[in-house]
Backbone as CSV, one residue per row, in Angstrom:
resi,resn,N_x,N_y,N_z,CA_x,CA_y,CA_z,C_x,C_y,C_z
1,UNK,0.828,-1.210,0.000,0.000,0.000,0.000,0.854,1.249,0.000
2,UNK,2.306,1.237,0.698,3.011,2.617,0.643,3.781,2.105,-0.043
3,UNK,4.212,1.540,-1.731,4.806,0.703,-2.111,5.670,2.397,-3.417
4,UNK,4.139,3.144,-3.493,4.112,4.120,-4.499,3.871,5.349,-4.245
5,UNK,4.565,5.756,-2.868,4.551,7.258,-1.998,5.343,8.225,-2.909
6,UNK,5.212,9.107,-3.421,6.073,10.064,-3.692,7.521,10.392,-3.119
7,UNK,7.379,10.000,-1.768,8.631,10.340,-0.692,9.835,9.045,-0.997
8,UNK,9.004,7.976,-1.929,10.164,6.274,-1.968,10.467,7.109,-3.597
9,UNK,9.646,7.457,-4.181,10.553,8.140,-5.538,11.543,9.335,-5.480
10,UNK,11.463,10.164,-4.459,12.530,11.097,-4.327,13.559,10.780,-3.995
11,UNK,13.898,9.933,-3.244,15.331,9.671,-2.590,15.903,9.099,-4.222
12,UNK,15.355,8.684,-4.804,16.147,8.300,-5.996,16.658,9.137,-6.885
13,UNK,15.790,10.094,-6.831,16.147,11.401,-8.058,16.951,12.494,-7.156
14,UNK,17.270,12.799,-6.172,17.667,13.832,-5.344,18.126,13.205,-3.849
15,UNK,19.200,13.531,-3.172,19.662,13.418,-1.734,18.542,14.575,-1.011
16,UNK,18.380,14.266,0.635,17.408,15.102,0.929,17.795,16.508,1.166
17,UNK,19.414,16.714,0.976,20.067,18.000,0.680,19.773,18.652,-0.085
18,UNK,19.992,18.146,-1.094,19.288,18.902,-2.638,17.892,19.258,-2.531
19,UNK,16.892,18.046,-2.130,15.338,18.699,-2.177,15.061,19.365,-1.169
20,UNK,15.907,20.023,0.085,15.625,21.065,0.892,16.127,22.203,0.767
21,UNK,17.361,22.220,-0.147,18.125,23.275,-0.583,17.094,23.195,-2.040
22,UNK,16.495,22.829,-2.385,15.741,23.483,-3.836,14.819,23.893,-3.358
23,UNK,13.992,23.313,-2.690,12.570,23.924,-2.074,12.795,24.873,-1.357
24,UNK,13.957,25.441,-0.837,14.049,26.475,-0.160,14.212,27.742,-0.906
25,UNK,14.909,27.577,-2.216,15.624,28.522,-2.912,13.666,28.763,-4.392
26,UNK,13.276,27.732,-4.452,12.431,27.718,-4.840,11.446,28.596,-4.160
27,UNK,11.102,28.602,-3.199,9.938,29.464,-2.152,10.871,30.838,-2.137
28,UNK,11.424,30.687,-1.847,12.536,32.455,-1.653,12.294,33.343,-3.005
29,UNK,12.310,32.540,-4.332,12.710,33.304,-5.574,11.535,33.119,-5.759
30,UNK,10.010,32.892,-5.406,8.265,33.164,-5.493,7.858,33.614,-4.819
31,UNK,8.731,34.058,-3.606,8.220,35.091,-2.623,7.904,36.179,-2.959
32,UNK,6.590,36.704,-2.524,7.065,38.461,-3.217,7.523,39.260,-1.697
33,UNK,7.425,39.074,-1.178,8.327,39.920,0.182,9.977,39.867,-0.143
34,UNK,10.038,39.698,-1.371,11.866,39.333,-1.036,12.435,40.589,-0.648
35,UNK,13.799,40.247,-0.393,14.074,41.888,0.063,14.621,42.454,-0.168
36,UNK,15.258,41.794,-2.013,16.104,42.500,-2.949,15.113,42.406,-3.818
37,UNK,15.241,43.552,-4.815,14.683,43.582,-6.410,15.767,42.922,-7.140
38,UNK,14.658,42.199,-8.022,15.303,40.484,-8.878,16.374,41.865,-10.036
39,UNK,16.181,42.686,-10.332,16.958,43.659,-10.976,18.322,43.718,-10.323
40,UNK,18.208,44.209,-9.009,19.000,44.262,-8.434,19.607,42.918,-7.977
41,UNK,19.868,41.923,-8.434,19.761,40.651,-7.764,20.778,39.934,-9.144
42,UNK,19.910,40.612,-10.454,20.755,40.482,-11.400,22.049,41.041,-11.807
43,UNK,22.075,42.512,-11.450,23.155,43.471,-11.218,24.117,42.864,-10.584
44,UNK,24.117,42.057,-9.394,24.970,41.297,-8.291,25.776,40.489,-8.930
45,UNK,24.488,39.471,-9.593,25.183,38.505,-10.136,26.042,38.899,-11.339
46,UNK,26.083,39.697,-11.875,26.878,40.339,-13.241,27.837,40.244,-13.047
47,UNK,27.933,41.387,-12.254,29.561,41.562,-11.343,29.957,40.596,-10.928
48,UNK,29.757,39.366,-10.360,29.696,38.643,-9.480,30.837,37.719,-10.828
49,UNK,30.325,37.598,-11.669,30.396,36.847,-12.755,31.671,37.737,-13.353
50,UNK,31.505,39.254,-13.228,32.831,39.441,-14.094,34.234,39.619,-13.303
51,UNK,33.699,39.647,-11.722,34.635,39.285,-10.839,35.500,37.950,-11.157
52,UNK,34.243,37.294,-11.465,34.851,35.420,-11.303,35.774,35.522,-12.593
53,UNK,35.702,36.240,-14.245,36.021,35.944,-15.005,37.551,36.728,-15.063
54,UNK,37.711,37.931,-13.906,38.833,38.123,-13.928,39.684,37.465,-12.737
55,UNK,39.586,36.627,-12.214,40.161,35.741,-11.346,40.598,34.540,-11.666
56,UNK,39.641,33.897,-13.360,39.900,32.916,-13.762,41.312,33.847,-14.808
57,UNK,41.069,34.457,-15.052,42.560,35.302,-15.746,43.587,35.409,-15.096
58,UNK,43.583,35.834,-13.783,44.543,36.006,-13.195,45.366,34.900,-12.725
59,UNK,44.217,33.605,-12.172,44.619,32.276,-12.331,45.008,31.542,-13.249
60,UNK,45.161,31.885,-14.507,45.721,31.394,-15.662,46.913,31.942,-15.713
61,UNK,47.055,33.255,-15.402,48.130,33.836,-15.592,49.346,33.729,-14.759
62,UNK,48.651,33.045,-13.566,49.903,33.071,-12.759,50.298,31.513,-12.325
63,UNK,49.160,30.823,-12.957,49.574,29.080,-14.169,50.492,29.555,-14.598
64,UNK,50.464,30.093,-15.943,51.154,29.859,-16.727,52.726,30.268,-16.217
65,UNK,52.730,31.369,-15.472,53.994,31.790,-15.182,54.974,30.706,-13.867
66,UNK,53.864,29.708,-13.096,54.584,28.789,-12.725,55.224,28.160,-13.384
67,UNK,54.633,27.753,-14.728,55.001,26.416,-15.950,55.867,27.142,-15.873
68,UNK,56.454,28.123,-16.726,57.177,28.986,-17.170,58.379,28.562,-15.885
69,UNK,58.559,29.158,-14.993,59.341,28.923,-13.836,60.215,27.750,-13.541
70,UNK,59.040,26.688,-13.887,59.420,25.416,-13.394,60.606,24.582,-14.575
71,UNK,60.011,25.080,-16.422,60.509,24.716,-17.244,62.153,25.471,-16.923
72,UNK,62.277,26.751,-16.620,63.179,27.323,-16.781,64.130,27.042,-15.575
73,UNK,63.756,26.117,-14.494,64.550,25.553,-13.793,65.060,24.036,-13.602
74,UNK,64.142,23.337,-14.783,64.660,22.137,-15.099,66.099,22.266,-15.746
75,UNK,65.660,23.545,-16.675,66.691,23.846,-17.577,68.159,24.348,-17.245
76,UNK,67.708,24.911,-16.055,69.201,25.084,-15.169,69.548,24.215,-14.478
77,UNK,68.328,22.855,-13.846,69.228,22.126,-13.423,70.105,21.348,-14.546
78,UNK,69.717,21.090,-16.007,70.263,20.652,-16.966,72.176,21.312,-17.287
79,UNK,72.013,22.778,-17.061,72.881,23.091,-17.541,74.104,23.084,-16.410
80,UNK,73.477,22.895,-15.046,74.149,22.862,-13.603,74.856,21.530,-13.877
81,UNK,74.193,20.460,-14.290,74.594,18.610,-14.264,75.833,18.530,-15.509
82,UNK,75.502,19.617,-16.948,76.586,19.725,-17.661,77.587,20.435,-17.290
83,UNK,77.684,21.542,-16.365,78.792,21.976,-15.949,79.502,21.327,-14.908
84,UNK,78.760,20.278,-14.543,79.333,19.784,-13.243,80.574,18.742,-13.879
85,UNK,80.233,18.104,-15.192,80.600,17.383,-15.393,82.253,17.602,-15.955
């Protein structure tokens, strides 16, 4: 009789993390009391986003300048092992 509860099909599609963190974020963003304007909410996230996209730059950039570093000290240990010799 409880073979076909709604509650035995969720655990399969979602952890109960996820369906309390969605239903929560779900009721918040249909609220109309919210207590930002969704305008303003979008504005956030913009920035938010072009923050992230110059951080993923800066993190590339200072990748690349490890590689850079690391190649250029293999290369001295190379030339350290030929002078040694």
């Amino acid at each position: 009789s409880m073979a076909n509860t709604p509650e035995d099909d969720a655990p399969n599609r979602y952890s109960r993390t996820e369906r309390t963190t969605y239903g929560r974020y779900s009721r918040d963003a249909n609220s109309s009391g919210s207590s930002l304007p969704s305008n303003t909410l979008e504005k956030r996230i913009e920035e938010l986003e072009r923050e992230l996209a110059k951080e993923r730059q800066e993190n590339a950039r200072l990748m690349k300048m490890a590689q850079d570093k690391e190649e250029l000290i293999g290369k001295l240990k190379e030339e350290i092992d030929l002078l040694n010799r």
